[in-house]
C-alpha positions in Angstrom: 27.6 71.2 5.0 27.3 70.4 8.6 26.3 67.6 10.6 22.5 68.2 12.2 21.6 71.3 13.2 23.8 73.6 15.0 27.1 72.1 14.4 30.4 73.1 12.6 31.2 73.1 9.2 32.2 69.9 7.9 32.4 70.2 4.2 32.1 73.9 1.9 32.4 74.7 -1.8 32.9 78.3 -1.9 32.1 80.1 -5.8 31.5 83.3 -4.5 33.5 85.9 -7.2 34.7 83.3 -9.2 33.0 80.5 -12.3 32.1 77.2 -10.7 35.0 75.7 -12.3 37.3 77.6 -9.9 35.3 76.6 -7.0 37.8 76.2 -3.8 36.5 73.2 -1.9 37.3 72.2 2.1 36.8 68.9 4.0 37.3 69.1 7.5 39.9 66.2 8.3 38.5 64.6 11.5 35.1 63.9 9.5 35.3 63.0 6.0 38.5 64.5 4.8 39.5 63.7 1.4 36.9 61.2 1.0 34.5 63.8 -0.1 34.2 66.5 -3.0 31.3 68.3 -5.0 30.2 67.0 -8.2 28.8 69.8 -10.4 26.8 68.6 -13.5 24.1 70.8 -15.1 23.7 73.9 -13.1 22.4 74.7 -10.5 22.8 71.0 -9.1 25.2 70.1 -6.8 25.9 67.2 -5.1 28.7 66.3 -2.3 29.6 62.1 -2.7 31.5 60.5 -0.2 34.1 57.7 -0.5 35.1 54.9 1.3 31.3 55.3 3.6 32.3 53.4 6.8 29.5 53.0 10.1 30.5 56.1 11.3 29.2 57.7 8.7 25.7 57.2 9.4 23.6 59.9 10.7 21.2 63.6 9.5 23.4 66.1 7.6 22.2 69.5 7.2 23.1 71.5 3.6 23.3 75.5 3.7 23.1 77.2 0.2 23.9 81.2 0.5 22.8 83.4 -2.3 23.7 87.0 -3.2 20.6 88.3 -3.3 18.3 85.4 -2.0 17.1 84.0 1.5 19.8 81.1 2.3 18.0 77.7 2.2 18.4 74.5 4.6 18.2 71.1 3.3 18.3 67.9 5.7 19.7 64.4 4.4 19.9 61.1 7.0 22.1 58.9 5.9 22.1 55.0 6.7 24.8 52.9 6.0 24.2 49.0 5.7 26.9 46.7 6.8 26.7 43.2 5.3 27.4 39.9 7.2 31.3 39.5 7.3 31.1 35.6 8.0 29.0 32.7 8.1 30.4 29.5 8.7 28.1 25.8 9.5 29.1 23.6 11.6 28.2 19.5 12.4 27.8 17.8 15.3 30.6 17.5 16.8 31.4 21.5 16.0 33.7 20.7 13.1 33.7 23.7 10.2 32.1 22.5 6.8 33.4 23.5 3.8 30.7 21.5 1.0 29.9 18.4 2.2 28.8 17.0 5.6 29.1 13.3 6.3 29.0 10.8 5.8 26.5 9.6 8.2 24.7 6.1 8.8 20.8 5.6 8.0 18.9 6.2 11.4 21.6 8.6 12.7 20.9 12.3 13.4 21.5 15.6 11.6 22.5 18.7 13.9 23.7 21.8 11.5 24.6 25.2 13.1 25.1 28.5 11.2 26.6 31.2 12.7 26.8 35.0 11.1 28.9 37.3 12.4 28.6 40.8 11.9 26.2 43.0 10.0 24.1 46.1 10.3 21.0 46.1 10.6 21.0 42.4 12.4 20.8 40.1 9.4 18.5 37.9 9.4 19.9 34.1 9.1 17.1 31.1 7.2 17.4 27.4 6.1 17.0 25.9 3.1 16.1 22.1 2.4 16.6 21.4 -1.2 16.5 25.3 -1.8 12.9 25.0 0.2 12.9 27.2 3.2 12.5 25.5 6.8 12.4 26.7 10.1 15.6 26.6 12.2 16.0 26.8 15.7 17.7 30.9 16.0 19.6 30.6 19.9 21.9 33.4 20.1 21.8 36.9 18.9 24.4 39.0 20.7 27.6 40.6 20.0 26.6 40.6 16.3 26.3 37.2 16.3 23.6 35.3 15.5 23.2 31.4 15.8 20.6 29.2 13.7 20.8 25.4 14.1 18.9 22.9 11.9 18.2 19.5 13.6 17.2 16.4 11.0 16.5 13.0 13.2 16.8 9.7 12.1 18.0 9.9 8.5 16.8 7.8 5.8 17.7 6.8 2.6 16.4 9.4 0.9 18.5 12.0 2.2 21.4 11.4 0.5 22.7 14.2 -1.3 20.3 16.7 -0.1 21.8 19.8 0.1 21.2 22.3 3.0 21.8 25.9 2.7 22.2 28.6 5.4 21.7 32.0 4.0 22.1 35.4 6.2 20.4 38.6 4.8 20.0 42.1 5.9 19.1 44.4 2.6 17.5 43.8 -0.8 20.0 46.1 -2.2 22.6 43.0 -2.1 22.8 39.2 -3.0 22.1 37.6 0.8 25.3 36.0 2.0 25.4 31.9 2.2 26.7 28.4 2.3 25.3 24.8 1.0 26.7 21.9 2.2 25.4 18.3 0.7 24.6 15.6 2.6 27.3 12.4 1.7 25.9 8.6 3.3 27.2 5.6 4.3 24.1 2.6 3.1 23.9 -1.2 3.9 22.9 -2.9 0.5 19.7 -3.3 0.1 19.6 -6.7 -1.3 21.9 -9.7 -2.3 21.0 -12.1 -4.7 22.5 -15.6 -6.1 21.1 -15.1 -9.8 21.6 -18.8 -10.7 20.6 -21.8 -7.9 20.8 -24.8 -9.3 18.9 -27.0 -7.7 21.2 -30.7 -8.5 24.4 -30.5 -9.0 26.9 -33.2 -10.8 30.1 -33.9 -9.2 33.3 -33.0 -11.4 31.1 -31.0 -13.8 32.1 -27.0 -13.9 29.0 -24.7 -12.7 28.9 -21.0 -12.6 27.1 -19.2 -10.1 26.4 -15.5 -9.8 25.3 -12.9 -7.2 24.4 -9.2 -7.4 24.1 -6.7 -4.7 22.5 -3.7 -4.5 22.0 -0.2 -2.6 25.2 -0.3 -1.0 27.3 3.2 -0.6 30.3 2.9 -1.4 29.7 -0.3 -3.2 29.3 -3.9 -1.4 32.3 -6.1 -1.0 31.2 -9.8 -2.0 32.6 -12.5 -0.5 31.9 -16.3 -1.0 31.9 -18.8 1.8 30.9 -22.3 2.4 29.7 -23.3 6.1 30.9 -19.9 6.9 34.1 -20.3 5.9 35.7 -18.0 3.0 35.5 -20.2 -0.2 38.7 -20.3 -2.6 38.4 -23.0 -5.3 37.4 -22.2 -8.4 37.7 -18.8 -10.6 35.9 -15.6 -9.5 35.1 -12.4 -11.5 33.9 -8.8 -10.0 32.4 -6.0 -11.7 29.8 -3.3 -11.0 27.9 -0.2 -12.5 26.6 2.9 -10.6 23.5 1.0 -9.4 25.1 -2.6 -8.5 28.4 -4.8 -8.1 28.3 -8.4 -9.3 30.5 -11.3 -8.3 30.5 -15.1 -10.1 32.1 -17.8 -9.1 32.9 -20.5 -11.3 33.7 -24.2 -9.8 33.8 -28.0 -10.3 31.7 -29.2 -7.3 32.8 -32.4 -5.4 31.2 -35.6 -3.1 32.5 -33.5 0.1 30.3 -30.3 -0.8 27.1 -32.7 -0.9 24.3 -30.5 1.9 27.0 -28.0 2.5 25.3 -24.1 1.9 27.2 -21.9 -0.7 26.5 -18.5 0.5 27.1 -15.0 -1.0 28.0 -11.8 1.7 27.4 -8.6 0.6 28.9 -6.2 3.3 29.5 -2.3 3.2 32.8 -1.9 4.9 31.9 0.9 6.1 28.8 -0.8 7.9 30.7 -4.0 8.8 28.0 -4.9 11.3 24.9 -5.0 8.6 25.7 -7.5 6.0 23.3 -9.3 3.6 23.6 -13.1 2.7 22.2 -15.1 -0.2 22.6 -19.1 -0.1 22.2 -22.2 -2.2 22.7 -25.6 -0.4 24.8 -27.8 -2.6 23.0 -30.8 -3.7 24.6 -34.2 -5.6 22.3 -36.1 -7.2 20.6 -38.8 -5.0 18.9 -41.8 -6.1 17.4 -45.0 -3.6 17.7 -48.3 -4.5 14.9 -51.1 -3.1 16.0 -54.5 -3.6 13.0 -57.1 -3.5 13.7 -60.7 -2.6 10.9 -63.5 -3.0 11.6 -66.3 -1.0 8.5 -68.4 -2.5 8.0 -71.2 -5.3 6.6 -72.0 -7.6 8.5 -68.6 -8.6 6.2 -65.6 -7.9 4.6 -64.5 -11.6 4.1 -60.8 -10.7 5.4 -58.1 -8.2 2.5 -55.6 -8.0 4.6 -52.0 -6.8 1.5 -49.6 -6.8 4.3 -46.8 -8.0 4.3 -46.1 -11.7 7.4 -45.8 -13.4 8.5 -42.1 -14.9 12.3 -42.1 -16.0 11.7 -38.8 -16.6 11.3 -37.7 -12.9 13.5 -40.5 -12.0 11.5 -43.7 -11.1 12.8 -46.8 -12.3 11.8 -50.3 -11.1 12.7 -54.1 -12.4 11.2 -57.5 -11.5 13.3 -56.9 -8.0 14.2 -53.5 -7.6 12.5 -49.9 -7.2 15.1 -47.3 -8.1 13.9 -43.4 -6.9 16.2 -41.1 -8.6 16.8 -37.4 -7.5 15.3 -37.8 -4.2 13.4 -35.1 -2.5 11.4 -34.7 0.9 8.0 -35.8 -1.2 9.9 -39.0 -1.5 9.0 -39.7 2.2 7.5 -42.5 3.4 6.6 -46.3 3.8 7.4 -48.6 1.0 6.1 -52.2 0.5 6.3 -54.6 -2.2 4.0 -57.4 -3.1 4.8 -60.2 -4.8 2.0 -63.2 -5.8 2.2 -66.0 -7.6 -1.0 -69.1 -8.0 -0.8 -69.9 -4.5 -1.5 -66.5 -3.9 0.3 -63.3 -3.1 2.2 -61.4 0.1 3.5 -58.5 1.3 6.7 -57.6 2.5 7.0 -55.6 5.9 7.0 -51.5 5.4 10.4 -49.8 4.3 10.3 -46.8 6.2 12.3 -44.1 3.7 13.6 -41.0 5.5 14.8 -38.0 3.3 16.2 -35.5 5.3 15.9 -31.8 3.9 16.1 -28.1 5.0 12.8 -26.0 6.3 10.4 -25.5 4.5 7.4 -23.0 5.3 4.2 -24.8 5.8 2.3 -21.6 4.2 2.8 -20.6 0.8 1.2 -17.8 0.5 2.3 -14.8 2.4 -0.1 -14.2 5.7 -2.1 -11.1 6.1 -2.0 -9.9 10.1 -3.8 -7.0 11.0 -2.6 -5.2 14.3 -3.6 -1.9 15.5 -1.2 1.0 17.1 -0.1 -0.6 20.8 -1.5 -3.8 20.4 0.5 -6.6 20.7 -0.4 -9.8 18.2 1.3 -13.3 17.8 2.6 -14.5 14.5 3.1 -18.0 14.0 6.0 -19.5 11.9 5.0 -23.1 11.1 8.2 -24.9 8.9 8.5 -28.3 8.3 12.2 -30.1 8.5 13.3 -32.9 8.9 15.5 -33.4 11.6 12.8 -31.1 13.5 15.7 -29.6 16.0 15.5 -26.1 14.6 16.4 -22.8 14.9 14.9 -20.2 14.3 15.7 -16.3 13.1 13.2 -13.5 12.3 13.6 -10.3 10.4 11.4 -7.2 9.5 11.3 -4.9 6.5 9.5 -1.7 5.5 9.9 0.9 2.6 12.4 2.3 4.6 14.7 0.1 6.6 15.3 -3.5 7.3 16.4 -5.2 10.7 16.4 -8.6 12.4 14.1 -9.3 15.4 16.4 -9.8 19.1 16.0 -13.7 19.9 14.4 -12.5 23.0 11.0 -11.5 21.5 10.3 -15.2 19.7 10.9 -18.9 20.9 10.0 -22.6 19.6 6.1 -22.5 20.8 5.6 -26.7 20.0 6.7 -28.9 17.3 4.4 -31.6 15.9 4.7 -34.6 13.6 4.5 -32.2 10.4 5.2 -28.6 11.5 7.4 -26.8 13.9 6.5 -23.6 15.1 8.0 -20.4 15.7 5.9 -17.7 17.8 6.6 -13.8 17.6 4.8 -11.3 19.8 4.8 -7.9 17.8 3.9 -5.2 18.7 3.9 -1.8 16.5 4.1 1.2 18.0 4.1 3.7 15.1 3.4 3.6 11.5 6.9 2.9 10.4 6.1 -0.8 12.5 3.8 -1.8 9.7 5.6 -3.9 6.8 6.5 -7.8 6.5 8.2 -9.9 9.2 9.8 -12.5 7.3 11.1 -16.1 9.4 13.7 -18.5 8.4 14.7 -21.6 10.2 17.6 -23.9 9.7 18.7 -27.4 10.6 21.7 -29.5 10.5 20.6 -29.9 6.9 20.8 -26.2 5.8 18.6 -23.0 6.1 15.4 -22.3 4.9 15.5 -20.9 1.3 12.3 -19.2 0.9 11.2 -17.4 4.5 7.8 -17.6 5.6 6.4 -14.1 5.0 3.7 -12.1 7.3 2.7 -8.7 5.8 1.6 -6.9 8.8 -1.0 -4.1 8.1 -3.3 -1.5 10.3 -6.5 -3.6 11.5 -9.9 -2.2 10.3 -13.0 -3.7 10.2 -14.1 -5.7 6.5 -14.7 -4.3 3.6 -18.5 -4.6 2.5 -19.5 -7.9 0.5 -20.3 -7.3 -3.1 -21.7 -9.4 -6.5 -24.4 -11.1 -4.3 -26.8 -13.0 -5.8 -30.2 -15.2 -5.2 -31.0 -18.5 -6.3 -34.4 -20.2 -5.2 -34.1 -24.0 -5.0 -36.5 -27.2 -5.0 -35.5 -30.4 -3.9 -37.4 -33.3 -1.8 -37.0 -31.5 1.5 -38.5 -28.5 0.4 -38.1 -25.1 -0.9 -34.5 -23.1 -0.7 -33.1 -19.5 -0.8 -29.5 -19.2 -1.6 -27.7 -16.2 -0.8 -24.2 -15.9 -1.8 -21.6 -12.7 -2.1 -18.1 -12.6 -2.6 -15.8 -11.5 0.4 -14.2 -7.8 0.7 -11.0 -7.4 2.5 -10.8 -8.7 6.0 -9.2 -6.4 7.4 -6.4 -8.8 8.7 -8.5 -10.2 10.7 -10.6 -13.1 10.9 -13.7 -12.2 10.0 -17.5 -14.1 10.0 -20.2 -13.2 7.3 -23.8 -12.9 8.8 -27.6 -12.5 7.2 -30.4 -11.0 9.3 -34.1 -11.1 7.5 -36.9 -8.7 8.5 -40.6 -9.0 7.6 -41.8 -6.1 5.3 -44.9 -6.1 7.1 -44.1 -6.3 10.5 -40.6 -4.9 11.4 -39.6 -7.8 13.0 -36.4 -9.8 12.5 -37.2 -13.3 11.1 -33.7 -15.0 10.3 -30.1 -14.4 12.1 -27.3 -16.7 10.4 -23.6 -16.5 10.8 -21.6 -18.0 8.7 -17.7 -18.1 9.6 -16.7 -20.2 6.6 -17.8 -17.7 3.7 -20.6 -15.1 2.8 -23.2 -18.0 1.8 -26.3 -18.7 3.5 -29.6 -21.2 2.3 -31.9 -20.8 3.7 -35.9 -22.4 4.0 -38.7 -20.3 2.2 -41.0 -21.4 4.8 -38.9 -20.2 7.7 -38.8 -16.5 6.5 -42.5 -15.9 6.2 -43.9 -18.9 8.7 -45.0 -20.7 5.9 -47.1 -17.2 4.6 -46.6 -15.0 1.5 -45.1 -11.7 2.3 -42.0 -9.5 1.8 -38.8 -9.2 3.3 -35.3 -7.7 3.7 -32.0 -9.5 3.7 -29.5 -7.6 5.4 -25.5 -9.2 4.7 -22.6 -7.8 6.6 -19.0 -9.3 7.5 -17.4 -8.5 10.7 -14.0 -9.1 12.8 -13.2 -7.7 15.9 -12.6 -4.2 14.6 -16.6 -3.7 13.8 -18.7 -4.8 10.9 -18.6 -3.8 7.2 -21.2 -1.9 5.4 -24.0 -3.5 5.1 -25.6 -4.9 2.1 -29.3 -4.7 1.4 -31.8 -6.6 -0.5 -35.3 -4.7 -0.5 -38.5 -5.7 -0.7 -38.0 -9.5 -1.8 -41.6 -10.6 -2.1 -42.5 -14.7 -1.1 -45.5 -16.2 -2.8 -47.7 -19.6 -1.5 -45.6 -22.7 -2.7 -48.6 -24.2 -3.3 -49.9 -21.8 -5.8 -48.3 -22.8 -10.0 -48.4 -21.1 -13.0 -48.8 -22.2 -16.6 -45.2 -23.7 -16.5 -46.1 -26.0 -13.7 -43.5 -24.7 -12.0 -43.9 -23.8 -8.5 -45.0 -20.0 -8.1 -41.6 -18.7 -6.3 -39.6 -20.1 -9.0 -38.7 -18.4 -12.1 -37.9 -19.6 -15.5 -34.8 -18.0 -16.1 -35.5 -16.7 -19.5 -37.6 -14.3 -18.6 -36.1 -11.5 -16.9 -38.6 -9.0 -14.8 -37.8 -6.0 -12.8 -39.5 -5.0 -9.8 -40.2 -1.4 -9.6 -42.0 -0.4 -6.2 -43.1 3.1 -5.2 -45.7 4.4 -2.2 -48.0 7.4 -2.1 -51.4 8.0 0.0 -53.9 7.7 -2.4 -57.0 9.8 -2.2 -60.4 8.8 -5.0 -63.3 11.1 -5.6 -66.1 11.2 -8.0 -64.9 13.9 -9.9 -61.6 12.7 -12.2 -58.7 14.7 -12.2 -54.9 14.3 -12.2 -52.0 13.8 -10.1 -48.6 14.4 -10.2 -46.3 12.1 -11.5 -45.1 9.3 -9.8 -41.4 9.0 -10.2 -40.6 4.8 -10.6 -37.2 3.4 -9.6 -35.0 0.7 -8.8 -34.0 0.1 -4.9 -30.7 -2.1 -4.6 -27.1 -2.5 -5.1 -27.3 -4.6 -8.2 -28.7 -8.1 -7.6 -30.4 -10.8 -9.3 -32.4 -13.6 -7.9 -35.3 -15.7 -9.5 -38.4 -16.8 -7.4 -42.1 -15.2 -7.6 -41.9 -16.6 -11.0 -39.8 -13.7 -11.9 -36.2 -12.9 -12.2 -35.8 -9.9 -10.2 -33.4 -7.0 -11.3 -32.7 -4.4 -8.9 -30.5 -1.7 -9.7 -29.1 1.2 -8.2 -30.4 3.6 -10.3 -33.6 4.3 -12.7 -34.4 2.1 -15.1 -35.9 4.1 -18.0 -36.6 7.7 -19.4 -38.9 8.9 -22.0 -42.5 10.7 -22.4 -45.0 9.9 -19.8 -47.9 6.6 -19.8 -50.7 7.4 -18.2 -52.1 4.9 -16.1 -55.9 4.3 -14.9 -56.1 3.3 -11.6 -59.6 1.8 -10.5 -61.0 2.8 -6.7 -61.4 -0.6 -5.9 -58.0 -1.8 -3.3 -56.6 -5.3 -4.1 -57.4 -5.6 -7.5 -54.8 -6.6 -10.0 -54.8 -5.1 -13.7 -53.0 -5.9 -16.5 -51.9 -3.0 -18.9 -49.4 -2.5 -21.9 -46.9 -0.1 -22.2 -46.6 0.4 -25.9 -44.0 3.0 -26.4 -40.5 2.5 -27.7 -37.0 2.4 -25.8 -34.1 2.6 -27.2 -31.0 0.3 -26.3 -27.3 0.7 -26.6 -27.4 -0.8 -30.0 -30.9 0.5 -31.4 -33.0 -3.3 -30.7 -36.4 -2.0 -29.5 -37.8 -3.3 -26.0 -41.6 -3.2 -25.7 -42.2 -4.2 -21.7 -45.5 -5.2 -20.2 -46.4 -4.2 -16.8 -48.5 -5.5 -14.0 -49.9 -3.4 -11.1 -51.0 -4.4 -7.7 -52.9 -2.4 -5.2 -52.8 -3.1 -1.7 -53.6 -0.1 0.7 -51.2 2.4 0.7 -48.3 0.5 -1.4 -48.8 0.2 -5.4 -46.0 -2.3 -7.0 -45.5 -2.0 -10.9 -43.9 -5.4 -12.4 -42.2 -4.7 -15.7 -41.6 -8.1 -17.7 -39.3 -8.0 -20.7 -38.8 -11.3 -23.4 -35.6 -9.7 -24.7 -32.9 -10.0 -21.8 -30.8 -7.0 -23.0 -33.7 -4.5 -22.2 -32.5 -5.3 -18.5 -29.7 -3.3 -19.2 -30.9 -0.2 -19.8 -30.4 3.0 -16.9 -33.4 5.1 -17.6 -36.6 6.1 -16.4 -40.0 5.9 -16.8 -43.1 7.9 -15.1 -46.7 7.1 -14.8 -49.2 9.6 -14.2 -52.5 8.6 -12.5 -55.8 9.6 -12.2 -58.9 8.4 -10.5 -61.6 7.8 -13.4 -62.5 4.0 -13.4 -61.0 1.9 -16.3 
């Protein structure tokens, strides 16, 4: 065996006068040397294997096989020899080797992971995995069989914890790729801190036993009591936790001193010193008023009328001379005065002016909905009341993901009044991780607001459409009403107004334009919508902010009789006894008559509408948004005299939900092009049925 074509003998198994057995075998030594030797199995074959392949080896190799009595024959073999990554290492940061775990690192902090391989042949080919899902890294170097990948993860969240990244290097599929995982290990701020038990009186002397749990911290919280800021060390304390939180509870005998002083419970990560959660509960004795009443008068007074009525229960108590307010709270405010009479008559005492002094409290109590859009900077109002009013003030905003307070430079006391004081915010979001709830507090010399006033900040749109509207016709001494009413969508967090436009049928022409920034109801005077003249018209309803308008809600086709007209009920024409439901059914087609009778095709009858109900025209109309009925056709005679009203029954049977039978009767009107069918039904379940009915017409004569 030689090496290509041409060159020396590397390599020869020699059986020429002697049984393959005896074979004498050579290996040149500056090639492969002992390393190499024939392997003989099943004759003929032959095959040379090599030990110890290195680099080197790679390359063609040319076999010669001489026979006795045969042409010699050539074979050619290239050999390739793979050499597998020697060494990977990853690296953080700050360059530091990994071994399995990088970290920990703080949320919002960034992720910069470099894996180098050295060595291989072919050049491997170096990937990373997420959580064992392949990303693309950032390859920088591939020289001097090294090559460089980094992986760069910004602003880590919560989430990431223990996520494991794994660099893997590769150059063959004839062996397992070479590689290293590392897991991600995090420092966390709790997420919340919470006193379990806040009583809301307490009795001096008597033992209480207050608890606090704190949650999301990594490694767990360290909870500390304090009272005005100050580490609290009476009583007995307990600590235990579980995987998911750590618990603390304090157990004490309160005292006159502690009376309006705050209790609070720290919850700090020690290895986040600067991020630490409070809980607090504002010690409270029992407080009760006393009035004492002195009348100066004789004959001695006979009654003392106090206009208070006594509830020991909730802790009012009064006597001939004395109004005792137990348990006192900031509802308690106020001016007291006491009258006393007697037969001479009766007086009143000057006003006691009672001042309770409390902490803030928010003046909303529901959380506010403030829409903002991407760049656009809104104001957010905190309104508390306190008593005393100097305040101050601290804001703080929250998401899914993270939690931090607002600097004091973005807010500041905007006016304080007799009731309120208010705090004003200028916010701004700038990406989608800015929407989630700003939350104020205040405090006073008193203590600090318990509850905070909430503000969920969301994306501003424009409303959401109005829905369930419904029509009412009214009567009264100043003349004939439509009421429209709907109830609200979503505002889109903004203020929005609710507004009605009504078009004439006839003409095209817009007859009515109310707004209504109160609430989606309108009333509205029959005689203003048709200039005192029967006709039909449109109600379009819409709410809008200053995003844009909603979707717009449309009542078709809502037909307005003469007032003056009555029917059999003596009721006025346009209003409907309610227990007789009717649905208008309304379809147009050009109509051509001849002599000669013949049919049509049919005329397909539905219901235009999104679902509403109103009663006038002496029938309570039904629209729906889809057909009404189904079922073999009616035929229908339609006379070739215009404007003519006939009467007809439709005799077949229709089948409802639970098997009652519904026999409607039907009126038709002809008016030049347009043909309305009016179904009436006695039984008020027919109305809802969702099928469909077709009439087929022709153009004999009744």
């Amino acid at each position: 065996m030689s090496r290509g074509w041409g060159e020396s003998i590397i390599t020869k198994f020699d059986v020429r006068g002697r049984p393959f057995t005896q074979a004498l075998m050579w290996s040149d030594l500056n090639y492969f040397g002992p390393r190499a030797y024939f392997v003989t199995g099943k004759r003929p074959v032959a095959a040379l294997q090599l030990e110890s392949v290195s680099l080197k080896d790679a390359g063609n190799y040319r076999c010669r096989v001489d026979f006795r009595n045969s042409p010699t024959r050539n074979f050619q073999v290239k050999l390739t020899v793979i050499v597998p990554p020697n060494k990977l290492l990853v690296y953080d940061n700050s360059g530091r080797e990994l071994s399995d775990v990088v970290g920990p690192l703080t949320e919002g902090s960034d992720l910069v992971l470099t894996c180098e391989v050295r060595g291989g042949e072919p050049t491997p080919t170096v990937s990373w995995f997420i959580n064992d899902k392949l990303v693309q890294g950032r390859v920088e170097t591939v020289q001097n069989n090294v090559v460089v990948n980094k992986l760069d993860i910004s602003k880590l969240l919560r989430s990431h914890l223990n996520t494991t990244y794994k660099c893997q290097a590769s150059n063959t599929k004839l062996m397992t790729p070479t590689e290293k995982t590392v897991r991600l290990e995090m420092f966390l701020k709790p997420t919340s801190v919470e006193l379990l038990t806040k009583p809301i009186e307490l009795v001096a002397d008597e033992e209480y036993s207050i608890s606090c749990e704190a949650r999301g911290s990594r490694p767990q919280a360290e909870l500390t009591w304090l009272r005005e800021n100050r580490k609290f060390k009476r009583g007995k304390m307990e600590t235990w936790s579980n995987e998911s939180a750590v618990s603390s509870k304090v157990t004490f005998s309160p005292t006159p001193e502690d009376d309006g002083h705050v209790l609070k419970c720290q919850a700090i990560n020690p290895s986040i010193p600067a991020a630490p959660l409070e809980d607090f509960l504002t010690l409270n004795k029992t407080r009760w008023m006393r009035f004492i009443l002195f009348a100066q008068r004789h004959p001695y007074p006979s009654s003392i009328a106090i206009p208070i009525s006594q509830n020991m229960s909730s802790g009012v108590l009064f006597s001939t001379q004395s109004l005792v307010l137990q348990g006192v709270t900031r509802l308690n405010s106020g001016e007291y005065t006491c009258v006393a009479a007697n037969t001479r008559g009766h007086t009143s005492s000057r006003p006691v002016k009672l001042r309770v002094q409390y902490a803030p409290v928010c003046a909303a109590s529901e959380p506010v909905i403030v829409g903002a859009s991407l760049e656009e900077a809104v104001r957010v109002k905190c309104a508390v009341s306190a008593d005393p009013a100097e305040l101050t003030f601290l804001w703080q905003f929250n998401n899914s993901g993270e939690s931090f307070p607002v600097a004091p430079t973005r807010y500041d006391i905007l006016y304080a009044t007799s009731n309120y004081t208010m705090s004003e915010l200028v916010y701004t979001p700038s990406s989608e991780r800015d929407y989630g709830t700003l939350a104020c507090w205040a405090s006073n010399s008193i203590g600090r607001q318990i509850d905070p006033c909430t503000f969920q900040v969301v994306p501003a749109t424009k409303p959401g459409q109005l829905h369930n509207c419904t029509l009412r016709s009214t009567v009264n001494t100043t003349g004939d009403w439509l009421e429209i009413e709907c109830i609200a969508g979503f505002d889109g967090g903004l203020l929005q107004t609710f507004h009605l436009e009504a078009i004439d049928s006839a003409t095209a022409k817009y007859c009515l334009n109310a707004t209504n920034s109160e609430g989606p109801f309108f009333r509205v005077e029959l005689a203003a919508l048709t200039n005192g003249h029967p006709g039909t018209i449109q109600l379009i309803i819409y709410a809008a902010n200053q995003k844009g308008r909603s979707e717009v809600v449309v009542l078709e086709d809502i037909a307005i009789r003469d007032a003056e007209k009555r029917t059999d009920t003596g009721l006025p024409n346009h209003i409907t006894p309610v227990i007789v439901p009717s649905v208008i059914l309304e379809f147009y087609r050009h109509i051509h008559f001849t002599d000669e009778p013949h049919d049509r095709d049919p005329l397909p009858l539905s219901c235009t509408g999104p679902g509403v109900t109103a009663t006038f025209n002496n029938f309570v109309i039904i629209q729906f948004p889809s057909s009404l009925f189904s079922g073999p056709p009616n035929r229908l005679m339609i006379p070739e005299s215009v404007n003519v009203t006939e009467r007809l029954t439709l005799s077949r049977q229709v089948y409802h939900l639970d098997n009652s039978m519904c026999t409607p009767s039907a009126s038709v009107t002809i008016s030049g092009m347009r043909m309305s069918v009016f179904y009436v039904f006695s039984d008020l379940r027919c109305i809802t049925l969702s099928n469909r009915i077709q009439l087929f017409y022709s153009t004999t004569p009744p």
